[in-house]
N, C-alpha and C positions, 0 to 999 in steps of 0.2 A: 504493500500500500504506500508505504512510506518512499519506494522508487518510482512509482507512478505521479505521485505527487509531483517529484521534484523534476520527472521528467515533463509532465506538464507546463512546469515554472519556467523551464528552460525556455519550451516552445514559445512560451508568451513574452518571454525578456527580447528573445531571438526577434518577434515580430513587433515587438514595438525599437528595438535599438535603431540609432541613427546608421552604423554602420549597416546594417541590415538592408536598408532603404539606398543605400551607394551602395552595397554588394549586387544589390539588383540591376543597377546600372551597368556597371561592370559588367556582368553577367547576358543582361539585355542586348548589351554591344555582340558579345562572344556571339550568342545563338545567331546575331543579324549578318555577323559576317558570315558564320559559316553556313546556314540557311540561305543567307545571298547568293553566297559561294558555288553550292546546290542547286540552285535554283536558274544562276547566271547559266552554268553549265550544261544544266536542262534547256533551255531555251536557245541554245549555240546549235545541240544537236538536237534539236527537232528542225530546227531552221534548215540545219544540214539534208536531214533527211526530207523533209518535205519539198527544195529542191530538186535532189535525188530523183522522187518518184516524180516529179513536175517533168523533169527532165528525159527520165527514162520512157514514162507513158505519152509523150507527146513527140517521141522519135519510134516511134512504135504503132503508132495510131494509124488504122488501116491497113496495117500488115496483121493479118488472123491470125499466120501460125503463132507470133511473136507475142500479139494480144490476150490469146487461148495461155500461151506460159506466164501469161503476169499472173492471169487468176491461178495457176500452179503458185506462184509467189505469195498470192493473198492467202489461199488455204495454208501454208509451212506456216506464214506471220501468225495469223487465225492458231493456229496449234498449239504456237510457242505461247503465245500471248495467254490461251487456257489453262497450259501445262503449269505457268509461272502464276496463274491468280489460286489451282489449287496448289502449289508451294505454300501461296500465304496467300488467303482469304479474303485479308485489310487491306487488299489492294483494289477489290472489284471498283468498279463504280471511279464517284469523282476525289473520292478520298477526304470532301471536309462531313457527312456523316460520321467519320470513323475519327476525326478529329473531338469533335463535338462530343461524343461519347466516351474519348480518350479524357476528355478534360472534365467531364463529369464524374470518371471512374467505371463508367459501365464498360470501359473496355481497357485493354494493356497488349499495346503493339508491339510486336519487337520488332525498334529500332532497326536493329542490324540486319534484319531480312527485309521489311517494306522498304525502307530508303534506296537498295540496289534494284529490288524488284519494282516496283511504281518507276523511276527512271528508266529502267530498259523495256519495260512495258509501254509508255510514254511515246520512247522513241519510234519501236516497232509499229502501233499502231499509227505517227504522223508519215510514217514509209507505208503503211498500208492506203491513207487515206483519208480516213474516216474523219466525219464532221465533228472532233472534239476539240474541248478548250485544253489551255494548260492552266487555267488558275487552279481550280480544284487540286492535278495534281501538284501542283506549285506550294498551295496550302498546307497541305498532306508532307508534302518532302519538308517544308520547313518547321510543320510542327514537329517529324523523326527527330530532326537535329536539334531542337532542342530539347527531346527526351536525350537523345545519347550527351548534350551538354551535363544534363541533369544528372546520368548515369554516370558520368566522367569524375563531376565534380564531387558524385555520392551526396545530392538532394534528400532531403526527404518527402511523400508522397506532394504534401501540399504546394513547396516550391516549386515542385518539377512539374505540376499541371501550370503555374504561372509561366513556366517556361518553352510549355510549350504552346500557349497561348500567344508570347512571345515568337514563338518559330514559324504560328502560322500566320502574325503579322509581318514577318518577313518574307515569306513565299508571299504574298499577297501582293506587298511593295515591290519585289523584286519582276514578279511576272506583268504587273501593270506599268509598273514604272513612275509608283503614285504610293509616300511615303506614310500621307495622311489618311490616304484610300484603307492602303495594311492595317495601320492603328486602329482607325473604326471600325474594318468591318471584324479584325480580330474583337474587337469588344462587344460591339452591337451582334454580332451574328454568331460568335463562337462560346466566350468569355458570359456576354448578356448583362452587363453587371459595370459601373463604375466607380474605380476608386483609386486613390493618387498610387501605390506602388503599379499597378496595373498599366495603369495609362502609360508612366513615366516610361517602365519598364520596354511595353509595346512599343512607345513611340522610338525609344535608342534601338531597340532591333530593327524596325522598319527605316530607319533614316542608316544604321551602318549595312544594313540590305544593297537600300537605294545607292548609296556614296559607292557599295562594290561595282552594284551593276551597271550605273554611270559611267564611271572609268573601263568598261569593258565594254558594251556596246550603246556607248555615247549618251546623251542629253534628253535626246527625243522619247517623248513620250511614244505607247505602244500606238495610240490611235489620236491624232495629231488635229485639233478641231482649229482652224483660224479665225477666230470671233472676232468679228467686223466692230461691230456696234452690237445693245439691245436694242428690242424688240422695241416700237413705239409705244405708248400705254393704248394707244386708242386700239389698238390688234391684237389688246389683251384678249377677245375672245376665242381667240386662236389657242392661245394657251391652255385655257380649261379645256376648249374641246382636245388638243393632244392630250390632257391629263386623263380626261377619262376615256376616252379612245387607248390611252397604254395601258389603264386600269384593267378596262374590259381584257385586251389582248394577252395581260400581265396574267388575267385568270385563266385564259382559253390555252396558254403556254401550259401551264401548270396545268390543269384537265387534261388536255391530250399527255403530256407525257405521263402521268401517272395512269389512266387507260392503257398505256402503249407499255406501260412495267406489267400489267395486270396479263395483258395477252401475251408477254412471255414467259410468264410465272406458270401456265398454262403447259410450256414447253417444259416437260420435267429429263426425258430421256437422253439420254449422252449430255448432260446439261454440264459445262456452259459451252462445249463445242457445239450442240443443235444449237443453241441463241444466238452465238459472237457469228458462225456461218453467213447469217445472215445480213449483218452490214457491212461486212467484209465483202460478197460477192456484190452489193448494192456499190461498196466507193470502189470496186474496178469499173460496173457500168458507167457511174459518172463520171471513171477519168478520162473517156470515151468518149461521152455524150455532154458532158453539163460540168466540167470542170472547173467551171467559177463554186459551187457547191465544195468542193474538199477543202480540208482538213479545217482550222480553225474559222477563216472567214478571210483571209488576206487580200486574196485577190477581190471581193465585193469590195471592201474599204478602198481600194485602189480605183474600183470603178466611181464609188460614190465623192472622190475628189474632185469629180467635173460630172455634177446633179444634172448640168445644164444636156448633158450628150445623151441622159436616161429621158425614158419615158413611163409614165403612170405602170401603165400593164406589165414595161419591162423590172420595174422594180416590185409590182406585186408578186409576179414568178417569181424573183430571188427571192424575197419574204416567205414566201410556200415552199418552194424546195428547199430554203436552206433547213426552216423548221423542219416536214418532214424527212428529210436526211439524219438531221441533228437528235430527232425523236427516235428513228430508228435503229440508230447508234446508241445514244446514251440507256434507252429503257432497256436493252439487252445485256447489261450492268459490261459493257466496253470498261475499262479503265481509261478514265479521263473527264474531263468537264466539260460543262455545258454555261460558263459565265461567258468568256468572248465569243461562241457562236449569239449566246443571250443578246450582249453589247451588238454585237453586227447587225442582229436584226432590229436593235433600235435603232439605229442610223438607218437601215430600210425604211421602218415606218417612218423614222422623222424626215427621209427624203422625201417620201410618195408625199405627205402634208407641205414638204417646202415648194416641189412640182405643182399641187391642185393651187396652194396658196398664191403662184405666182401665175400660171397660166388659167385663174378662175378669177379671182382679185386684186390678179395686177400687184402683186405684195414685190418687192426686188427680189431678183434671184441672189443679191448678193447676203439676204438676209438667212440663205438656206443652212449657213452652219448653226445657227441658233436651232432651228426646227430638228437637226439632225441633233445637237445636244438634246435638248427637250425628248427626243424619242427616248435617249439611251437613260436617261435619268428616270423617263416614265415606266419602261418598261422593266429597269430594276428594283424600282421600287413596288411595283405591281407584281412582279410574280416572285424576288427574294423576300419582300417587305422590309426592307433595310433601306427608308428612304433619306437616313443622312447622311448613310455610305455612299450613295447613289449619286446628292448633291455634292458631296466632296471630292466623287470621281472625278464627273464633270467638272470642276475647277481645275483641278489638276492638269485634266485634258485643254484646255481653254485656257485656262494662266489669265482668267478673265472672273473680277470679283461683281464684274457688271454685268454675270449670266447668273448670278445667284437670284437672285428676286424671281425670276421666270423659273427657274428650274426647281426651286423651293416650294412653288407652286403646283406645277406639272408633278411634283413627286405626292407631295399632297393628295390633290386630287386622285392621281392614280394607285394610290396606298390607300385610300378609303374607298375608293369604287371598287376595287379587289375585294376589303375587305368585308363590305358590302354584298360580295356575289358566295361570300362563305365556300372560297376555296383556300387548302391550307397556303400557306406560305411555302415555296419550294424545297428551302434545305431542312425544314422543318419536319414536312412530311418524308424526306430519306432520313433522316435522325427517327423519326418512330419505327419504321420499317425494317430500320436497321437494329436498332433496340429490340424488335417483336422476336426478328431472325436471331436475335442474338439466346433470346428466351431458355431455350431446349439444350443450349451450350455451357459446358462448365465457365464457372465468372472467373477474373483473372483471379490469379493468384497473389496475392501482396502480402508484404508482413505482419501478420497480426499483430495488435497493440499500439501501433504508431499512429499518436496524435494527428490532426490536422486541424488547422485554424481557418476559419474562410470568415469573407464580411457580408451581408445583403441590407440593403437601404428597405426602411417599411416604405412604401409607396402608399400613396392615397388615396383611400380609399379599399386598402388591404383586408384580408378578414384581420388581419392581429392589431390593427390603428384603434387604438383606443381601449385597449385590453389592457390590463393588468399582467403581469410574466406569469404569476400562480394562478392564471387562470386561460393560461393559453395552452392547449392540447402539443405540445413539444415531441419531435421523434423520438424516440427512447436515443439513451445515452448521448445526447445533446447539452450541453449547458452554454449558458450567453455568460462570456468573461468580463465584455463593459460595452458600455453605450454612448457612441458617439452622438451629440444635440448639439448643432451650430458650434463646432468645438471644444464642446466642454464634453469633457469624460464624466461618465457617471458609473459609476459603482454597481451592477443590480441587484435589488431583491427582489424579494416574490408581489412586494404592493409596490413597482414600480411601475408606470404608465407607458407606456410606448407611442410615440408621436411618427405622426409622417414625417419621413428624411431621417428619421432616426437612423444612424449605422450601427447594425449589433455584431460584435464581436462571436462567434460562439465557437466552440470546442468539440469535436468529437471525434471516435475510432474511427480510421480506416476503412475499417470493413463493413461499416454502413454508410459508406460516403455515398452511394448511389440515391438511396432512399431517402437520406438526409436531403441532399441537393434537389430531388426534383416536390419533397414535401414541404421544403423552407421555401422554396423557387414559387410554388402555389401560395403560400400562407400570404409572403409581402410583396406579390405581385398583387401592384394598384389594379392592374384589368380582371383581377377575379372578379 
């Protein structure tokens, strides 16, 4: 009893010390370079390889015999690519479910097989084709490396999820090229929660990310918007209607791909060679037929630099095919993501609005990168529901503080007309899916007895706001250490009152850290 005690005291000296708070800086750097690092090198070769096959299948084209051997090519990629997701499981899909559940504790990846396997699976599948992103596994790879930081440096459980919190704000930054982009969405969408070691931590890993992948391939952002001017105010109706027009779209994203998971779930035999089979033989068709469609979206972005040379109908096809491509890739759990095909097809929709806007309204064509920001900020917001991630993209992309007011709006809108249409939010519904899968599996293994400290803000309008602590239904083996109120620490007891914005400290084992997390997660969450 008496070691328990003092190892508890520890932990809490540990998490309020000032060194503690610079150790995480320190540390924050380490994950960002080396997740950078990771990340930089991921994106050289897939660059590589999707040349490659750019190259190979367009000196090929028209010759059958030679054609007939590429799909020989796709099935060997297709095989390797099965044989490596059963090696390690954590690798299907886009890799920030398995993030997300890493940092809750419902899951424990081992580092040192996902980090080689998700990269060489990465690479393979942009040599095959296939309509996927690299953030997801960008996310994924940088959240590994800062397990293995964690693992190196011999963490204990609670640090090491901060850390890699930290690692997938580095793959975030690194793969977009967008420092503040990493930081938030590692918070808003992984993390979920704000608090200064967090933030601080995040934002030194996503900026020594960004500072590596800068000095490696250059300055420039991944998708490069040249913001003119804003938008007049009298055209503000332009703006709502993209907001709820990416709302709407934001939901019909998220519907079909979840349908199109459901019809392969359907596929159980030789599973996942009968799944992955078939977007495999689909991106040799379209290296064929419709090559603007492969791999993550580059060549569309290339096209939509000069809006003026498209037309209506020509940009609704890429908006349809790239989706259906992208759907029938990702729902066959492919390893890899689906955020920059997401992003591409916001500049879709925000061109077809900048085309009707100026060939129905006379609006300037030169106002067309606004419509095309507006797309990408609406459509992120609408089917991740991460709409400050969304607005922060877009700046970064834009380097323009003069598209915030529009695009804050447009994220708005299309974040409550989404939520409005009661479809889940995108990584939200892979994080349950993946959670349900996980159900029938033994749960990781960790060391019994080791502390963990975590914080959660009451929000307003929470069930615990205005309770009493002795009168709050608490997980088992839970205790609150102190309460943060507009900076004053407070001591607790059982008749102490709990305020909105309160920060509670609280304490418990390891080996209910799942249960804890998603039961405290419900209690002081203001939208219960």
């Amino acid at each position: 009893m008496a070691f328990h005690l003092k190892h508890k005291t520890n932990i809490i000296e540990r998490h309020f010390s000032r060194r503690f708070q610079v150790a995480l800086i320190g540390e924050g750097l380490l994950v960002g370079l080396l997740g950078g690092g990771v990340v930089t090198l991921y994106r050289l070769c897939l660059s590589f390889a999707e040349a490659q096959m750019r190259s190979i299948t367009q000196s090929i084209a028209g010759n059958w015999p030679y054609m007939a051997l590429w799909f020989v090519v796709l099935i060997i990629l297709m095989a390797a690519v099965c044989l490596l997701m059963k090696f390690e499981p954590y690798t299907a899909g886009s890799g920030i479910p398995q993030t997300n559940a890493e940092v809750m504790g419902s899951a424990d990846m081992p580092w040192y097989r996902v980090l080689p396997v998700k990269f060489i699976q990465g690479v393979l599948v942009a040599f095959g084709g296939l309509s996927m992103g690299r953030e997801g596994p960008s996310v994924q790879l940088g959240a590994v490396s800062g397990k293995a930081v964690s693992k190196f440096l011999k963490r204990k459980r609670g640090e090491e999820r901060l850390l890699v919190t930290c690692g997938a704000a580095a793959g975030m930054s690194a793969a977009f090229h967008a420092p503040l982009t990493g930081t938030l969405f590692a918070i808003e969408e992984i993390q979920k929660e704000f608090h200064a070691p967090l933030i601080i931590s995040a934002m030194t890993a996503s900026v020594g990310a960004d500072f590596l992948v800068s000095n490696v391939l250059g300055m420039k952002p991944v998708l490069q918007l040249p913001y003119v001017a804003p938008l007049p105010h009298v055209d503000f109706a332009f703006v709502l209607i993209v907001g709820f027009t990416c709302g709407l779209l934001g939901a019909l994203h998220n519907k079909g791909m979840f349908f199109a998971q459901g019809l392969y779930k359907r596929i159980t035999k030789f599973a996942p060679f009968s799944r992955l089979i078939i977007p495999f033989m689909l991106a040799g068709i379209m290296a064929f037929t419709w090559p603007d469609l492969l791999c993550g979206g580059d060549a569309i972005i290339e096209k939509i630099k000069e809006p003026a040379t498209l037309t209506e109908l020509m940009v609704i096809a890429l908006l349809l095919g790239k989706y259906f491509f992208t759907t029938t890739c990702f729902a066959a759990g492919t390893p890899g993501g689906t955020l920059f095909p997401m992003v591409v097809m916001g500049t879709l929709v925000g061109t077809l609005f900048a085309l009707v806007a100026t060939h129905v309204f006379g609006i300037p064509m030169a106002y067309a990168p606004n419509f095309i920001a507006m797309g990408v900020a609406g459509i992120f917001a609408g089917a991740v529901r991460a709409p400050v991630t969304g607005v922060v993209l877009i700046f970064e992309l834009t380097g323009s503080l003069e598209a915030l007011m529009a695009m804050s709006a447009v994220a708005i809108v299309s974040y409550v007309t989404a939520n409005i249409l009661r479809v889940d939010p995108f990584y939200e519904h892979l994080l349950a899916e993946f959670l349900a899968s996980q159900q029938g599996e033994s749960k990781p293994t960790l060391d019994s007895g080791e502390k963990i400290l975590h914080e959660f803000t009451i929000g307003q309008g929470s069930p615990v706001e205005g309770k009493l602590l002795q009168d709050i239904p608490w997980p088992d083996k839970v205790r609150v250490v102190t309460i943060d109120r507009a900076g004053l620490e407070i001591i607790p007891t059982g008749q102490t009152e709990l305020m909105a914005l309160d920060k509670i400290l609280v304490i418990y084992d390891e080996m209910y850290e799942s249960d804890v997390m998603i039961k405290l997660n419900v209690m002081t969450d203001s939208s219960v």
